[in-house]
N, CA, C and O atoms as a GROMACS GRO file, in nm:
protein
  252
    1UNK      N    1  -1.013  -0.694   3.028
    1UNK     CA    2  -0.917  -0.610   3.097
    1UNK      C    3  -0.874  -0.497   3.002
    1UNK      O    4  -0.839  -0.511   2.885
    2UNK      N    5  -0.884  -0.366   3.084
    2UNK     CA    6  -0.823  -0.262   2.966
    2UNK      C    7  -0.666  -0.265   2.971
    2UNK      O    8  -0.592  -0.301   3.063
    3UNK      N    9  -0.631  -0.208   2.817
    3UNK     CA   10  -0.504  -0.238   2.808
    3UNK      C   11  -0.459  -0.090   2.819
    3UNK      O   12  -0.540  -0.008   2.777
    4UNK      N   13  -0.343  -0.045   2.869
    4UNK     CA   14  -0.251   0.085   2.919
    4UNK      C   15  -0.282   0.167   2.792
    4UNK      O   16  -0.283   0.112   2.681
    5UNK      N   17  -0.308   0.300   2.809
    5UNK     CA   18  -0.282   0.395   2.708
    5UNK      C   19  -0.180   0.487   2.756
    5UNK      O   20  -0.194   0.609   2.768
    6UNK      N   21  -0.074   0.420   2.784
    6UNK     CA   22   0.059   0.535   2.834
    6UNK      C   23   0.126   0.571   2.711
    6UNK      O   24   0.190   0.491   2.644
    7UNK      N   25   0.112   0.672   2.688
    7UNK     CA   26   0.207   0.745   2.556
    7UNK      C   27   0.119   0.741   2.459
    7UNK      O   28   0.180   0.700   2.360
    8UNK      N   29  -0.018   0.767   2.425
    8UNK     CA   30  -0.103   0.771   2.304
    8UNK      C   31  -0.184   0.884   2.324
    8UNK      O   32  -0.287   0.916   2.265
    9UNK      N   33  -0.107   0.959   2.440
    9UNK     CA   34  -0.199   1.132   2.453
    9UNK      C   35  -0.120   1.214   2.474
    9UNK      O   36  -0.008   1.165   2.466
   10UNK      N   37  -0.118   1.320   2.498
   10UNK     CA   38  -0.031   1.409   2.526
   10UNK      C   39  -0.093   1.556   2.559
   10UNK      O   40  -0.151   1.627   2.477
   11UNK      N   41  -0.069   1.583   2.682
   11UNK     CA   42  -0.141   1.697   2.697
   11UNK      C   43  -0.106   1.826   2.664
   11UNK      O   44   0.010   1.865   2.682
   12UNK      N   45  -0.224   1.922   2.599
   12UNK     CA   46  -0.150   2.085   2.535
   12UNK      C   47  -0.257   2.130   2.588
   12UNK      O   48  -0.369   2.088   2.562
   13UNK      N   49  -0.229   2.220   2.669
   13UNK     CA   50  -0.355   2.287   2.738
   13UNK      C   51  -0.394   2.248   2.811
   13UNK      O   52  -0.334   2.197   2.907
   14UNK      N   53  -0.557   2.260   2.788
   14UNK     CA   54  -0.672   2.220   2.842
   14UNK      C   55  -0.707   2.105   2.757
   14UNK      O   56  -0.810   2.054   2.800
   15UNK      N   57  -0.663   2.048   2.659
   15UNK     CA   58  -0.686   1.909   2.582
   15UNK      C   59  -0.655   1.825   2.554
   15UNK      O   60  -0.636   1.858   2.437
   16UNK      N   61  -0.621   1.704   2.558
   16UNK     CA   62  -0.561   1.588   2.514
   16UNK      C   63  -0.556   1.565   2.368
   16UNK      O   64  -0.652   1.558   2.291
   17UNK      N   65  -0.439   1.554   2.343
   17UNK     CA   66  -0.408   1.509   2.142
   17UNK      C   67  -0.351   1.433   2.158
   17UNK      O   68  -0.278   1.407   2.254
   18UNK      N   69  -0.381   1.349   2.014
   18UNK     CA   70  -0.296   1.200   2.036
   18UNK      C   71  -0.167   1.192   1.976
   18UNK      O   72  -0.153   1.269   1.881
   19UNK      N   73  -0.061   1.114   2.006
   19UNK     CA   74   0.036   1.069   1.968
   19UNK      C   75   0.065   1.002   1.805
   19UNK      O   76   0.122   1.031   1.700
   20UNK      N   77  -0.013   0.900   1.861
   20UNK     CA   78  -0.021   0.763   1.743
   20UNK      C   79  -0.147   0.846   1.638
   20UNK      O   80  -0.235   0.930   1.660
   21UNK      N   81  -0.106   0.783   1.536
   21UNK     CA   82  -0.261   0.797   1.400
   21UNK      C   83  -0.367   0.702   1.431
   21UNK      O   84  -0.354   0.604   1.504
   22UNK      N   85  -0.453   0.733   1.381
   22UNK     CA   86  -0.578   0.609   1.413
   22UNK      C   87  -0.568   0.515   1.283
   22UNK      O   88  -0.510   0.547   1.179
   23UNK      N   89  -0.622   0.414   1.302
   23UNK     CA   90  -0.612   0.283   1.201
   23UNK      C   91  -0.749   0.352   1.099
   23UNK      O   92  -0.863   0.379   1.139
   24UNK      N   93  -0.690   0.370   0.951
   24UNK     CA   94  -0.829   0.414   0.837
   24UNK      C   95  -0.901   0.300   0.846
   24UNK      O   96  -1.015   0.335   0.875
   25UNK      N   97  -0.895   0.174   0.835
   25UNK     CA   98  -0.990   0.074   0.824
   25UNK      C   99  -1.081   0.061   0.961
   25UNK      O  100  -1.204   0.055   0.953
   26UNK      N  101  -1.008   0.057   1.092
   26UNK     CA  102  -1.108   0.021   1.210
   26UNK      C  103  -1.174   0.174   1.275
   26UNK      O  104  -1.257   0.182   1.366
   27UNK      N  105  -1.105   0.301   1.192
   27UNK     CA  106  -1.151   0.374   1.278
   27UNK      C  107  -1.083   0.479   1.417
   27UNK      O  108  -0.975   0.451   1.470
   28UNK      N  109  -1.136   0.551   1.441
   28UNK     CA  110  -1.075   0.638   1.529
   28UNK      C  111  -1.047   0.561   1.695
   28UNK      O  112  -0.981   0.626   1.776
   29UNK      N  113  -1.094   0.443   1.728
   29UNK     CA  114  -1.060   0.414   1.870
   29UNK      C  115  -0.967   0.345   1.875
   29UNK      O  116  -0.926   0.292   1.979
   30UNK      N  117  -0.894   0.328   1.713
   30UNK     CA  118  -0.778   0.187   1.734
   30UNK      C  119  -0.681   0.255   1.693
   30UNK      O  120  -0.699   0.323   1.591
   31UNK      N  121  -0.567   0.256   1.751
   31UNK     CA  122  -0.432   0.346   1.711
   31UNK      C  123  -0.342   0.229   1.608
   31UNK      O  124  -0.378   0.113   1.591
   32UNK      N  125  -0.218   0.292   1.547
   32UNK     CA  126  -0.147   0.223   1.467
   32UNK      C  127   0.001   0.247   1.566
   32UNK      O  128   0.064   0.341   1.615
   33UNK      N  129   0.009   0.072   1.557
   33UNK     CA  130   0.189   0.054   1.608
   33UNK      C  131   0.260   0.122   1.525
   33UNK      O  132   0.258   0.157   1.408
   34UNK      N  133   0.356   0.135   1.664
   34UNK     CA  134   0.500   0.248   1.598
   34UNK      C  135   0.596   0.174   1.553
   34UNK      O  136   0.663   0.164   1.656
   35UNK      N  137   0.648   0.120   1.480
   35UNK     CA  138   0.798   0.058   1.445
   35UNK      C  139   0.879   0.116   1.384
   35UNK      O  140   0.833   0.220   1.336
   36UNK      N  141   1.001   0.095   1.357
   36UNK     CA  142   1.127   0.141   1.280
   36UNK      C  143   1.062   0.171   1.144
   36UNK      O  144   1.048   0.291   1.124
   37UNK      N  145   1.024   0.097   1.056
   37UNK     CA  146   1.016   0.110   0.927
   37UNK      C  147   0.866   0.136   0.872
   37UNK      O  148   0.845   0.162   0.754
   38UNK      N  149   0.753   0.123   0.980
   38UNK     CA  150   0.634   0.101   0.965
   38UNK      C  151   0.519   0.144   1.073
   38UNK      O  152   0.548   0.148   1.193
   39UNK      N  153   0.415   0.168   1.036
   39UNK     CA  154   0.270   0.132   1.143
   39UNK      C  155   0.201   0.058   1.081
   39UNK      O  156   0.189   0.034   0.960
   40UNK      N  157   0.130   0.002   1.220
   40UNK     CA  158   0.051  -0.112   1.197
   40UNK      C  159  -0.039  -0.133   1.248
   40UNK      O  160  -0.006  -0.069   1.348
   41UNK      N  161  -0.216  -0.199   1.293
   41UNK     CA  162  -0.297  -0.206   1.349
   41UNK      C  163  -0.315  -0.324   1.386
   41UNK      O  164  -0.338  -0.398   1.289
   42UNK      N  165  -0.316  -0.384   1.499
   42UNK     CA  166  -0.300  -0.524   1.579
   42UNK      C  167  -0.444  -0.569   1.538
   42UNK      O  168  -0.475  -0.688   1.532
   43UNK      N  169  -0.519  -0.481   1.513
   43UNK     CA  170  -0.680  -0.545   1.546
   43UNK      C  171  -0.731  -0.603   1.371
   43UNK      O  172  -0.795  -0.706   1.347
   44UNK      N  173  -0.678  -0.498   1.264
   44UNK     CA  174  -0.696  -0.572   1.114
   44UNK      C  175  -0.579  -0.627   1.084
   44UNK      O  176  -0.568  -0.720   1.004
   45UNK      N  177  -0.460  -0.559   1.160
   45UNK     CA  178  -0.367  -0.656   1.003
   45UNK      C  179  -0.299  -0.527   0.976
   45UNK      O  180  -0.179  -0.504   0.992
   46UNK      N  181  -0.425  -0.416   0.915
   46UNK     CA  182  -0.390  -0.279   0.818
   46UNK      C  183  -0.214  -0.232   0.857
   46UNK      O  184  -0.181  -0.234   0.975
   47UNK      N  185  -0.114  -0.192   0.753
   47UNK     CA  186   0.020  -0.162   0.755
   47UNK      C  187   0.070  -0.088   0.632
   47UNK      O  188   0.058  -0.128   0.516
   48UNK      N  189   0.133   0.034   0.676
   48UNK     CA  190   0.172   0.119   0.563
   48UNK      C  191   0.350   0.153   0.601
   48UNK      O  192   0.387   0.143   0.718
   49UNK      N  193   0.402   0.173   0.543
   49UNK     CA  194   0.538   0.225   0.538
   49UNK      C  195   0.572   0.375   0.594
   49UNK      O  196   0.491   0.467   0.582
   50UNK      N  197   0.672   0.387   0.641
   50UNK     CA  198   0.649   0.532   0.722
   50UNK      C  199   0.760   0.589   0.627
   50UNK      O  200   0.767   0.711   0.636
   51UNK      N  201   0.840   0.539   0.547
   51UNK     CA  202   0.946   0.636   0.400
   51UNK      C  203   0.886   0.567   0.286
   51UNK      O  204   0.803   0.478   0.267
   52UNK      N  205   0.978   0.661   0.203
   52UNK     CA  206   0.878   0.654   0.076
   52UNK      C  207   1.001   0.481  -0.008
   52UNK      O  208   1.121   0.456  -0.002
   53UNK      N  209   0.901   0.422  -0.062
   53UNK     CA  210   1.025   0.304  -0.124
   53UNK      C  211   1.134   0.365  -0.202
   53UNK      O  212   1.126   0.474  -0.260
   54UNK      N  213   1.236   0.288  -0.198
   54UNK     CA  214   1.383   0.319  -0.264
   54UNK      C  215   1.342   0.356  -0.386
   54UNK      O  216   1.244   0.303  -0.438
   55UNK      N  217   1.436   0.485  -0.464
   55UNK     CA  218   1.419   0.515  -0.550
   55UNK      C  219   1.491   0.383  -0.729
   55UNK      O  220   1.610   0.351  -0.725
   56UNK      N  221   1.450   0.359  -0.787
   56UNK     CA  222   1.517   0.267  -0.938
   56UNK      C  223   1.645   0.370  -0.958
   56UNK      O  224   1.639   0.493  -0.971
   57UNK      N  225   1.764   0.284  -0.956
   57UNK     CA  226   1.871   0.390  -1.034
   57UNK      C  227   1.860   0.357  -1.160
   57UNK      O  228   1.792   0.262  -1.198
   58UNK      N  229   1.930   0.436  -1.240
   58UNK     CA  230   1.972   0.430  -1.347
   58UNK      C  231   1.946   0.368  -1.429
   58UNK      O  232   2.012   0.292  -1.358
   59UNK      N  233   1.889   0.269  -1.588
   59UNK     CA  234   1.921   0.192  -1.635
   59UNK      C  235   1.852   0.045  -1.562
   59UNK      O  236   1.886  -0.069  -1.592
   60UNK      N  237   1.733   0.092  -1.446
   60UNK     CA  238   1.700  -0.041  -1.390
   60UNK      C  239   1.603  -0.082  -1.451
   60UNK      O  240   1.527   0.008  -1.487
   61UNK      N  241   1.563  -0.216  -1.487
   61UNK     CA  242   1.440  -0.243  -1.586
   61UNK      C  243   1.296  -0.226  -1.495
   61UNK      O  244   1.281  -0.252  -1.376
   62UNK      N  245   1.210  -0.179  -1.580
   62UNK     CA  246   1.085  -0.204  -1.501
   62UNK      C  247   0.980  -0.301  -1.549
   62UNK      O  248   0.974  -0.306  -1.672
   63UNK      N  249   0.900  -0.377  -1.487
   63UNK     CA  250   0.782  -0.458  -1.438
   63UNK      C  251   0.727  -0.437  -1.573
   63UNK      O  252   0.617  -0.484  -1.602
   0.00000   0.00000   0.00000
């Protein structure tokens, strides 16, 4: 069964552009979930952060 592509196009023109990014590991036909803090690809796993990590204040030790 195909699953809905409502909201992963958007029309400008005469062309369809997509919404979502495509997943780097599976490729251009698999989009990446939208969440609060993240995207993600249902089909690998693959997940990156959508801000950059908290910055170390001051005086914080490092690794």
């Amino acid at each position: 069964m195909a699953k809905a592509r409502v909201g992963l196009y958007e029309a400008k023109g005469d062309s369809l552009v997509r919404t979502h990014r495509s997943c780097p590991k599976c490729g251009p036909g698999t989009f990446l979930a939208e969440h609060k803090d993240r995207r993600s690809c249902g089909r690998c796993g693959y997940s990156e952060s959508k801000s950059p990590p908290p910055s170390r204040g001051k005086g914080a030790k490092s690794a």
